[in-house]
N, C-alpha and C positions, 0 to 999 in steps of 0.2 A: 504494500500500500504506500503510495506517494501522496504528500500534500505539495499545490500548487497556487501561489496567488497570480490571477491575470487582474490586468484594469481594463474596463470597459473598451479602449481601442485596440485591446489585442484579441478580440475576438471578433472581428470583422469577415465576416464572408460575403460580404455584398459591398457594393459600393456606394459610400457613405450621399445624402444626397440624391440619389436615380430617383427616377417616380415608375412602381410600377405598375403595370398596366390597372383599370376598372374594368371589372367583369359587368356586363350590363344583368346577365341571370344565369340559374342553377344551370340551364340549359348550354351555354356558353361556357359555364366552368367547368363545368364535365369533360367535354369538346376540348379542351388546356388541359385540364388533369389526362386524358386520354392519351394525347400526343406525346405527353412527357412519361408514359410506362415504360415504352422499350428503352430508351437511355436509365431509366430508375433501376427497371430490372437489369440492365446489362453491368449495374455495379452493387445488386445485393450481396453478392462474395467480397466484395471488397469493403462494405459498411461493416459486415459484420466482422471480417478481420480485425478493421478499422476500431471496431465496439465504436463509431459514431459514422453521422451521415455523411457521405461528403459535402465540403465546402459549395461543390459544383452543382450539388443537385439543389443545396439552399437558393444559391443563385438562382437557379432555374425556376424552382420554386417562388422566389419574391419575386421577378421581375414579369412573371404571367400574371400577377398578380391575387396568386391564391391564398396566401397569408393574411389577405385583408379581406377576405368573404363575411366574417363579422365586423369587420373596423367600419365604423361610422362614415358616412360618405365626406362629412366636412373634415374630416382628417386624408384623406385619398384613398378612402375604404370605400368597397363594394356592397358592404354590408346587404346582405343577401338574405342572411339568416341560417338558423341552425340545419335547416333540412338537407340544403347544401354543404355545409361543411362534413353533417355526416356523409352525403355524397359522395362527396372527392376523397373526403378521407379513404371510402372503403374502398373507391380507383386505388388512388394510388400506393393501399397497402397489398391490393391484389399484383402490386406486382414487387413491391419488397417491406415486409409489414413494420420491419424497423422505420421506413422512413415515412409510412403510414402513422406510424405513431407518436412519432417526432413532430409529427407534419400537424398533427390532432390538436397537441399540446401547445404548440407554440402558436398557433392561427387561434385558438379557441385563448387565447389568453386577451387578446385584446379587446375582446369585449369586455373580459373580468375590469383591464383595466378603465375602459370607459365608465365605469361605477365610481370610478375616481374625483378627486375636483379636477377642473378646469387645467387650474395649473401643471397637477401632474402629468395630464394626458399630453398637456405641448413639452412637456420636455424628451416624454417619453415619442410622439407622433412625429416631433418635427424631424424626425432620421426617418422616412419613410421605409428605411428597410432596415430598423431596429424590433429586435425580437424577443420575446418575453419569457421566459422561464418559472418555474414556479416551484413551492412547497407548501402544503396547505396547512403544516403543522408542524414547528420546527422544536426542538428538546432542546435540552440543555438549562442553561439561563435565562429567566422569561426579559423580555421586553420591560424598560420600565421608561414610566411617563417623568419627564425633565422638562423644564424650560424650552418651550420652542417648536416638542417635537417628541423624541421617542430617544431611549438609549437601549442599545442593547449589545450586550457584550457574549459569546459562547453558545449563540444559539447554533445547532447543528440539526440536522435531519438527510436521511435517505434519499433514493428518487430522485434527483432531480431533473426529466429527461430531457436533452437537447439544450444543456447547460453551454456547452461547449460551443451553440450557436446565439447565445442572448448576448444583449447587452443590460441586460436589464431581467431582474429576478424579484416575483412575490411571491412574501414568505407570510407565511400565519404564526402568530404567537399570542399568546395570555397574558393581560397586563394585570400584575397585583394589585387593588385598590386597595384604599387605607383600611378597610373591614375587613381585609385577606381575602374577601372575594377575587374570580381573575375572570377577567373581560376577552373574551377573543376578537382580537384584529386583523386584518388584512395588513403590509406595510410590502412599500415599493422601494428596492433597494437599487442602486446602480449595482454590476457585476464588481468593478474596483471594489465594493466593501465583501467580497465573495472569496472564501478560498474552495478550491474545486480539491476534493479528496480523489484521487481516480482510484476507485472500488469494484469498477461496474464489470465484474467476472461474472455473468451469469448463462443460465443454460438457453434463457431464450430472448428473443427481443434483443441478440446482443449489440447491434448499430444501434439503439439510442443512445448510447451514454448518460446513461442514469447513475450518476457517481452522484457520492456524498456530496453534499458543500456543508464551511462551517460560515459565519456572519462570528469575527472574534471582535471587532469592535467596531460599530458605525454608530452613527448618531441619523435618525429620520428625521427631517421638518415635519411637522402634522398634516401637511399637505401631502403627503405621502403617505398616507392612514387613513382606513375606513375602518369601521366597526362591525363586524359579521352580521350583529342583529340588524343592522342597517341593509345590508344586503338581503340578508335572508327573507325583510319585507318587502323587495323590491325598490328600497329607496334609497339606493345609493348616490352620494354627493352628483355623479356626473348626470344622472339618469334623466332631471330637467335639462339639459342641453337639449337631446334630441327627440324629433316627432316618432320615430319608431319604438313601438312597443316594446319590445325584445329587450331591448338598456331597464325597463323599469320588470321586468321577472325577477322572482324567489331564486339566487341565487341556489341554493341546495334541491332546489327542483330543476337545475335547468345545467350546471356546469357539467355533469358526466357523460353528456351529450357528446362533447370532443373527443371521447375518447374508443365509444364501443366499434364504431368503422374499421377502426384497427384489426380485429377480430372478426369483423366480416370480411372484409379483404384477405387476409390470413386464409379463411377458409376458402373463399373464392379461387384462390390462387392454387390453391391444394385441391379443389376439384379439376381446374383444368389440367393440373400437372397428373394427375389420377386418370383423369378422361382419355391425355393423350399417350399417357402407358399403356394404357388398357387395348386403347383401337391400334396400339401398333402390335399389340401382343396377341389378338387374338382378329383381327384382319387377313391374316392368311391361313386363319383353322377349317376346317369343315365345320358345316353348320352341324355338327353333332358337336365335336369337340365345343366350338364356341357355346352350344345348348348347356354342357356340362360347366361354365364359367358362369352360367346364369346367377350365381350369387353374389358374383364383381358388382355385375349389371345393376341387383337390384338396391347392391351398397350405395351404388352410385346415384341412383336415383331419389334414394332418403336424405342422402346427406344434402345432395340440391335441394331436396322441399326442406327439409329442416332449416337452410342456410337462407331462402329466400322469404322462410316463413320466418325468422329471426330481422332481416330486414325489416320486413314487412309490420311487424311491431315498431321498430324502433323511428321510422319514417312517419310513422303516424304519430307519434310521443312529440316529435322531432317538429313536424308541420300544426298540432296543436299549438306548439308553444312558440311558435313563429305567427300563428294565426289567433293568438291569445288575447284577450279584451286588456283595455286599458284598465289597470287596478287589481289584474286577476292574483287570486289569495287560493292556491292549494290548499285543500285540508287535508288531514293526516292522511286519510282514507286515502285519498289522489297522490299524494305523495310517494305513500308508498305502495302503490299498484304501478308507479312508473322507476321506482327501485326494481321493484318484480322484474317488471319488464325489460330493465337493461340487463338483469342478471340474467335471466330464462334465456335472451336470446345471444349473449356471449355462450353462456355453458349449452346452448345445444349449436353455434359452432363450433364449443371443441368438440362436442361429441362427433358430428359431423367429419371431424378432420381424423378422432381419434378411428373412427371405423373404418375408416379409407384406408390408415396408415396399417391396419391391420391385416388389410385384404392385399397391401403390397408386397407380403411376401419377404423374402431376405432381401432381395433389394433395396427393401428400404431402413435397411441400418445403414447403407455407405453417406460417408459424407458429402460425395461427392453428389449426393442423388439428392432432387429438389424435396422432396416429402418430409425428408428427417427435421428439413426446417422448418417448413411449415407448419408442422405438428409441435417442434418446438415454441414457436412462436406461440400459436396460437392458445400453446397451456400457458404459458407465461405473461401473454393477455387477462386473459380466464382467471388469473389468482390475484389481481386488482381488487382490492378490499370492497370496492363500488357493484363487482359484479363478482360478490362470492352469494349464492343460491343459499346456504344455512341460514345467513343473515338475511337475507331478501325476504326469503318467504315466510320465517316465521315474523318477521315486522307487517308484513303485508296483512296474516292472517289474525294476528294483535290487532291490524287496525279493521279488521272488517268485522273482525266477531265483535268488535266494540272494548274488550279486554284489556287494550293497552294500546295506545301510540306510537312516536317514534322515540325508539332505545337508543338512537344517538348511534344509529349505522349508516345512515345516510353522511357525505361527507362534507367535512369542516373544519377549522382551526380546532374543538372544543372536544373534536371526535379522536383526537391524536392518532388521526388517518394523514397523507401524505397523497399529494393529486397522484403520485403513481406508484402508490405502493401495492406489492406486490405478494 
């Protein structure tokens, strides 16, 4: 394990100033996200060697302008909404899911940050291809309120993925009030108060570089701090700025949105790569032989409805809360029926992926063979604290039977969950 301090201009992968492009709609974005799989896929061996994405595909990535699918239009965002970003996201993990998920996290952040004031948003907006990182809950030493602002010395936490491309990182912490009560906040830190831990050995998702960072000693101005409760009602400092809805939603109903695409993509990519083992392997059998593989066939056909029926939930969660009335207040009940539903439709992609991987046969333990990763990936998706099934459904059936609410598994600073923990 190494620790490393960067400052905010050494993490530049774009060039500082460009303006990239406005998507007019989902339809359009798709058509950008499309274009850019075969160069995405032609370097998922090399992300994952890498354990981060490349430089080149971030480039690629901002300057089509997909990173600002949420950002507000008077910032030079496209702001489209969420149904979209899960969209692209799930392109562009179907064809390498590290950068699919990278891709989730860091686009889906700017909207967190338009919850923001005023201020922080132009310091943060005015690099149009300045990129956000995140932690929803950091340990260590809490945050304490100072004169001006925020201090905080030792905070660390996990997760933080596609550190390696931000200039800029939100992190959640607890602030002690004089009753010993602690408050959870949001706080926007430049990367310079960041030291990057590089940790990130893992078995899947290895291109995102989700390494530790520690925050050993910075000082926040208060303009760089929002209060969770604040969010959590939709009424975050930035949220009067703009006519679109989407800025004034329940943050904890609405953030995990960024991320389940990843996992559909995953598994998308793991059918085609399955679909086209299968028709080279058994395209030149007799139709007997190929009769007696009938059970390839019918894996293959489940794992597609599973995989599209997992969509199909999440697109509708997705286009609700883009189509959401001004003032909309989730109750617990709603709450968590759309916890439910991001968990149910990640873990029946892995299932999806896990049945395929099983029907490949010894071929797919090489490493060299597309499957091992995909199935990799796609458990490594799947054990995100936001879309573990234990927790989902027993909250869900707390809230319907009327028996209890929510247990504080949905994610937050207060949950000592981590936007990508795993």
């Amino acid at each position: 394990m190494s620790i490393k301090s960067e400052s905010a201009s050494d993490c530049a992968t774009t060039t500082p100033g460009a303006t990239p492009k406005v998507l007019a709609d989902c339809t359009e974005a798709l058509f950008v996200a499309r274009s850019l799989r075969e160069p995405i896929a032609g370097r998922a061996a090399q992300t994952e060697q890498d354990r981060t994405v490349p430089a080149e595909t971030i480039r690629e990535l901002t300057d089509a302008g997909l990173f600002g699918i949420v950002t507000p239009r008077i910032w030079g965002g496209s702001e489209l909404g969420f149904r979209a970003l899960l969209e692209v996201q799930a392109e562009l993990a179907s064809a390498c899911a590290s950068t699919g998920w990278v891709y989730g996290v860091l686009a889906g952040h700017s909207w967190l940050l338009s919850l923001f004031q005023e201020q922080a948003q132009a310091e943060v907006f005015a690099d149009p291809a300045a990129l956000i990182a995140s932690l929803v809950r950091l340990g260590g030493e809490p945050p304490a309120e100072v004169d001006g602002g925020f201090a905080w010395r030792g905070g660390r936490g996990r997760f933080c993925s596609g550190i390696d491309h931000a200039r800029w990182v939100l992190v959640g912490g607890e602030v002690p009030g004089a009753d010993g009560a602690r408050d959870p906040w949001y706080f926007l830190v430049p990367r310079s108060d960041v030291e990057i831990i590089d940790d990130w050995h893992a078995v899947g998702l290895r291109g995102t570089g989700s390494k530790s960072i520690l925050v050993r000693d910075a000082f926040i101005p208060a303009h760089r701090a929002v209060r969770f409760a604040d969010l959590a009602r939709g009424e975050g400092p930035g949220a009067a700025l703009y006519e679109s809805r989407i800025y004034r939603l329940p943050y904890d109903s609405i953030w995990p949105l960024s991320l389940p695409g990843a996992a559909v993509g995953a598994a998308r990519g793991a059918i085609s790569a399955f679909t086209a083992a299968t028709s080279a392997r058994l395209g030149g059998l007799s139709p007997l032989h190929q009769a007696t593989n009938g059970t390839a066939l019918a894996r293959l056909a489940k794992a597609a409805a599973q995989v599209d029926a997992a969509m199909s939930l999440l697109v509708g969660d997705a286009t609700a809360a883009d189509q959401a009335a001004d003032g909309t207040a989730f109750d617990d009940l709603e709450k968590a029926r759309r916890h439910r539903n991001l968990a149910f439709a990640v873990q029946q992609c892995r299932d999806a992926v896990g049945t395929l991987y099983e029907a490949s046969g010894g071929s797919g333990v090489y490493l060299t063979g597309p499957m091992q990763r995909w199935w990799r990936d796609v458990n490594a998706a799947a054990s995100h604290v936001a879309f573990t099934w234990d927790l989902a459904s027993v909250a869900y059936g707390r809230a319907a039977t009327g028996i209890g609410g929510d247990l504080g598994t949905r994610p937050g600073p207060s949950t000592a969950v981590s936007s990508t923990a795993r």
